[in-house]
C-alpha positions as CSV (number, residue, x, y, z in Angstrom):
1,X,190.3,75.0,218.0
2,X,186.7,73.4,217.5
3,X,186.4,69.9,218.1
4,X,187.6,67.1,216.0
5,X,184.6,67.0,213.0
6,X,183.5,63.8,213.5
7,X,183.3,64.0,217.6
8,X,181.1,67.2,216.7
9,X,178.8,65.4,214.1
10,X,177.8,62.3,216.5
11,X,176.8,64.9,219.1
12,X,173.9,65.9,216.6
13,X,172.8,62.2,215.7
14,X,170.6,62.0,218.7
15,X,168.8,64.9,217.9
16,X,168.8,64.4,214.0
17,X,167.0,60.6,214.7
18,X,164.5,62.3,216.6
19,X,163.5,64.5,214.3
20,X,163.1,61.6,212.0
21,X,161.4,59.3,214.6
22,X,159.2,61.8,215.4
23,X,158.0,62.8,212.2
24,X,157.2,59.1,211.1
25,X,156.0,57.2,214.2
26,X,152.3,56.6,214.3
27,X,150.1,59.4,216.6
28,X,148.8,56.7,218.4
29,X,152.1,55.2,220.2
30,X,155.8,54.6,219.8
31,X,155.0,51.0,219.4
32,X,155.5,49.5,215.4
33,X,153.0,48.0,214.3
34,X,152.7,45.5,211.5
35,X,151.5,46.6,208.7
36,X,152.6,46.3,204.7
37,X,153.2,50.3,204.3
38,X,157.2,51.2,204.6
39,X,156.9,52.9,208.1
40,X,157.6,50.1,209.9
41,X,161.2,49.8,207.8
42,X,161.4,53.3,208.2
43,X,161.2,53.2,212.0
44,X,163.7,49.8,212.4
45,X,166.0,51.8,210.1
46,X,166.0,54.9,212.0
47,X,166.9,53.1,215.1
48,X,169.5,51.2,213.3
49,X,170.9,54.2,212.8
50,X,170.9,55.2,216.4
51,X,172.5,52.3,217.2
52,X,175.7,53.0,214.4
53,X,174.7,49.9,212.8
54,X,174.5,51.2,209.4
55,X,174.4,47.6,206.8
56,X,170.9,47.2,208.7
57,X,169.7,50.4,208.6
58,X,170.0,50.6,205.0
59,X,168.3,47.5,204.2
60,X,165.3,48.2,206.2
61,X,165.4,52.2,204.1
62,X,165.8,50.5,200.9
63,X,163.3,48.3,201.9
64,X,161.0,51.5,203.0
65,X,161.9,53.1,200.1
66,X,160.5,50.6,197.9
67,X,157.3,49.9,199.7
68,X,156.9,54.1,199.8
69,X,159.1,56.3,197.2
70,X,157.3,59.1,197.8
71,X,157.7,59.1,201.6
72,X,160.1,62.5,202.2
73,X,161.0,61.3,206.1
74,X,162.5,57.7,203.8
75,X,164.7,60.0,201.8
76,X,165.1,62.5,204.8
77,X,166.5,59.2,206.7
78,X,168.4,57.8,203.6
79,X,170.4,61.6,203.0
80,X,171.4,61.1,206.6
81,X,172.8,57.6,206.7
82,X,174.8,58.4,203.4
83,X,176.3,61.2,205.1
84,X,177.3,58.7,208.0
85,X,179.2,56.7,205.0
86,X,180.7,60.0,203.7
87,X,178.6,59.4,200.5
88,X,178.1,63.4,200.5
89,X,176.6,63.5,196.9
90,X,174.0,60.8,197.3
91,X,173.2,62.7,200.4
92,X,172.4,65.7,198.9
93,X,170.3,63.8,196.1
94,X,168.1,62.3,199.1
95,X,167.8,66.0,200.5
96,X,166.6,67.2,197.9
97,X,164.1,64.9,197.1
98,X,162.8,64.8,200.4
99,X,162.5,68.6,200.0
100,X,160.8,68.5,196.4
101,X,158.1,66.1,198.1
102,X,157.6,68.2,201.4
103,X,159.5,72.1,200.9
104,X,157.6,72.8,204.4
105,X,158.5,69.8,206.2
106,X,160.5,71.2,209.3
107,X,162.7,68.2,209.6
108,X,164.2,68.3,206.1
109,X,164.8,71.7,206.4
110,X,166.8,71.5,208.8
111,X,168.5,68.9,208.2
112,X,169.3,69.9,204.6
113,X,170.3,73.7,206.0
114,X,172.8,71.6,208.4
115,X,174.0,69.6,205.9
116,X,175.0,72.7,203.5
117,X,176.5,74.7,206.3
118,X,178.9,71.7,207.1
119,X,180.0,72.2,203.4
120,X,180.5,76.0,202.9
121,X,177.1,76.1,201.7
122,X,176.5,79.3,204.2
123,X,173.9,80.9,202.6
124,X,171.7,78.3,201.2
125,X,171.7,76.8,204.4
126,X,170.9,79.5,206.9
127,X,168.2,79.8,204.4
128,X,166.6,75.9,205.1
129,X,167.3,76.7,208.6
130,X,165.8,79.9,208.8
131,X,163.0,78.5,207.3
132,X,162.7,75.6,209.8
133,X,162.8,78.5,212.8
134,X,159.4,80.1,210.9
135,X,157.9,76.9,210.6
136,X,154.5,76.7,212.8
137,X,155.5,73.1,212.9
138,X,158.0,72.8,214.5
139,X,158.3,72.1,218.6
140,X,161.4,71.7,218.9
141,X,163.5,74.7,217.3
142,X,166.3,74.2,219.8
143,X,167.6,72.2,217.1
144,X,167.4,74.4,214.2
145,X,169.0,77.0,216.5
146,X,171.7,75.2,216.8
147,X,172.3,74.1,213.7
148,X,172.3,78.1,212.6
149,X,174.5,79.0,215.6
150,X,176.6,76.1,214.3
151,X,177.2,78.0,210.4
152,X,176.9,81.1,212.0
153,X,180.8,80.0,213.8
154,X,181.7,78.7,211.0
155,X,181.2,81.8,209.0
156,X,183.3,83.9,212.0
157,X,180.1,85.5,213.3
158,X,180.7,84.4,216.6
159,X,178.3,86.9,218.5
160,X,175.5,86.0,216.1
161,X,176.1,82.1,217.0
162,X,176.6,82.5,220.5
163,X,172.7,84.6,220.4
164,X,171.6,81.4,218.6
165,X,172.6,79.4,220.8
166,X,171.6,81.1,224.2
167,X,167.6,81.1,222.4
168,X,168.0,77.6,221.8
169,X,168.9,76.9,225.9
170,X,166.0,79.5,226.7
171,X,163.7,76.9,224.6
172,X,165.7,73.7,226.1
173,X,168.3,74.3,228.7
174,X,169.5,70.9,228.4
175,X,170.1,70.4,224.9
176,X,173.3,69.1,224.8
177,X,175.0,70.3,221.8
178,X,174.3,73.7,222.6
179,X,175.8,73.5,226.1
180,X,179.3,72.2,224.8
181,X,179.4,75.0,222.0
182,X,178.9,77.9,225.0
183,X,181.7,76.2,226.7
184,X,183.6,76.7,224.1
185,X,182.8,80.0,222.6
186,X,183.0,81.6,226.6
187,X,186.3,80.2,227.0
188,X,187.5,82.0,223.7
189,X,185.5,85.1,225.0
190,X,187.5,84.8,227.9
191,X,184.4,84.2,230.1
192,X,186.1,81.1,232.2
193,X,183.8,80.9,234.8
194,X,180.8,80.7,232.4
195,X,182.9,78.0,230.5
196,X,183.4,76.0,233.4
197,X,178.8,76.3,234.3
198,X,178.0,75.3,230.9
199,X,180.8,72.2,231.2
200,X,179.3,71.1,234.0
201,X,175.6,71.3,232.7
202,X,176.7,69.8,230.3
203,X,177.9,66.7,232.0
204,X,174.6,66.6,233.5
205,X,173.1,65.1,230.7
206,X,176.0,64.3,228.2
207,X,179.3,62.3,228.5
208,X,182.9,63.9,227.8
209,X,183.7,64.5,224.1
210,X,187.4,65.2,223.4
211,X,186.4,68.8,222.6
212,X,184.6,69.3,226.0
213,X,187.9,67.7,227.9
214,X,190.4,70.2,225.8
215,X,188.2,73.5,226.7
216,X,187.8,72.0,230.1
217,X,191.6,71.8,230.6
218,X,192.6,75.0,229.3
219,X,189.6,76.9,231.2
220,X,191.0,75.8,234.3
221,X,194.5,76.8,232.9
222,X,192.7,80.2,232.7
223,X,191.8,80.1,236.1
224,X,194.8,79.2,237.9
225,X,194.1,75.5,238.8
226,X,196.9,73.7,237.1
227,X,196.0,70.4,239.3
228,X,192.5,70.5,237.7
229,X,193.9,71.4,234.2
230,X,196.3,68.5,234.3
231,X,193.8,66.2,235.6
232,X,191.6,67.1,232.5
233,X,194.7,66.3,230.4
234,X,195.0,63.2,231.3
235,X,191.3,62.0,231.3
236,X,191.5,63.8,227.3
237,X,194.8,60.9,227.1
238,X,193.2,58.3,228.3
239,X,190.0,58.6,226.8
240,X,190.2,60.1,223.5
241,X,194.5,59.5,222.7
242,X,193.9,59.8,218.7
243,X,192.0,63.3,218.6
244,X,193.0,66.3,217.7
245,X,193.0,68.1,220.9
246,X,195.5,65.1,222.2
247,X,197.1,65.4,219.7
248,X,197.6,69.1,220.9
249,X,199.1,68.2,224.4
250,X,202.8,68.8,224.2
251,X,205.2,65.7,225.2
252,X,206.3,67.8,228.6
253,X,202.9,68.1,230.0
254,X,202.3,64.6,229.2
C-alpha cells in the first residue's frame, strides 16, 4: 500500500518551494530587498508556505498579486497554497494562468503536470511534465522525474516509474522523495536488500514518514529479522498512531 496521501504530498513541498524560490529571487542574492514591485511578497509568501503557515502566506500572495498580476511564479505560488487548503479548483485556475503567461516556464510545468497526475489527469500531465524534462531551463529535472515516476505508479506502470526514478538519483542521489519511492517499489519487487539501502539513504537526509516505517518493517519481515521488524512497528505506533499503515498493524502484533 502507498503511503497515507497527505504524508506523500508534504514530502514534495520542499522541492515544490524551491522551484518557486528559485525562479523569483533576485540573481544577485537570496537576500529581499525593499522595493515596491510584488517580489518581495512573493518571496515572504513562499516561505510562509514552507513554514505551513498558510493565513500569512496568502496575504503576502494576494498582496504580490496585486502589486504584479501578470507575474506567473505569483499564480504558480497561489495554485500551490490552494491545493494545501484542498481548494483544488482555484488551484487549477492559478495553474493555468501561470501557464497562459509563461507555457515554457519549467516550474509551472511541472507543477501543473504533478498536480493533474494526483487527480487522474494521466495524460495531460505526463504531458506538462514531459515538457518540463525537455526544457533547456531547467537544472534540476530530478524533480520533474519524480513527479512522472510518481503518475507513472499511479497508472500501474511500475517499471516505467521505477526507470524514472533511478534517472532522477543519477542526476541527485539524495533527492529525497525519490529514495522513499525505491524503497517502496523494491520491496514490492521483492528486492529486500535494495529496500533496506535506499531506507537508509534515505534517512541520511530525510526523517521517518509513516510510509518509510511500514516498508521498513515489513522488508525486515522479508528478511527474517522479526526483532528489527517489530522494532519498526512500534517506532510506526509511536510516531505516526493515526496513519494508515498503523492503522494496518493487527491488535496481536501490537
Amino acid at each position: 500500500m502507498p503511503p497515507d496521501t497527505a504524508i506523500r504530498m508534504s514530502r514534495f513541498i520542499i522541492g515544490l518551494v524551491t522551484i518557486i524560490l528559485t525562479a523569483c529571487t533576485s540573481s544577485t542574492g537570496n537576500t529581499i530587498k525593499s522595493d515596491d514591485s510584488g517580489d518581495v511578497h512573493l518571496q515572504l509568501g513562499v516561505r510562509y508556505l514552507n513554514l505551513n503557515k498558510l493565513e500569512v502566506a496568502k496575504e503576502n500572495l494576494q498582496l504580490a498579486l496585486k502589486k504584479d498580476p501578470d507575474n506567473a511564479q505569483v499564480h504558480n505560488a497561489m495554485a500551490f497554497l490552494y491545493e494545501k487548503l484542498n481548494e483544488n479548483d482555484h488551484a487549477r485556475e492559478q495553474y493555468e494562468t501561470a501557464l497562459d503567461l509563461t507555457p515554457d516556464d519549467w516550474s509551472v510545468q511541472n507543477n501543473f503536470g504533478r498536480f493533474l497526475c494526483d487527480r487522474g489527469e494521466y495524460e495531460k500531465g505526463m504531458s506538462l511534465l514531459t515538457q518540463a524534462l525537455s526544457n533547456p531551463l531547467n537544472d534540476k529535472q530530478w524533480l520533474a522525474l519524480t513527479n512522472a515516476g510518481r503518475c507513472q505508479m499511479a497508472m500501474s506502470q511500475q517499471q516505467k516509474a521505477k526507470a524514472y526514478f533511478k534517472q532522477a538519483l543519477l542526476l541527485n542521489n539524495s533527492y529525497a522523495p525519490a529514495l522513499l519511492e525505491m524503497q517502496q517499489i523494491s520491496y514490492q519487487g521483492g528486492e529486500y536488500w535494495a529496500a533496506k539501502g535506499y531506507l537508509q539513504r534515505y534517512l541520511s537526509v530525510a526523517d521517518h514518514t509513516s510510509g518509510s516505517l511500514w516498508f521498513a518493517a515489513q522488508t525486515e519481515r522479508a528478511l527474517g529479522n522479526a526483532e528489527l521488524s517489530k522494532e519498526y512497528q512500534n517506532l510506526l505506533l509511536e510516531k505516526f498512531p493515526l496513519s494508515n499503515e498503523a492503522k494496518r498493524i493487527k491488535p496481536a502484533s501490537r
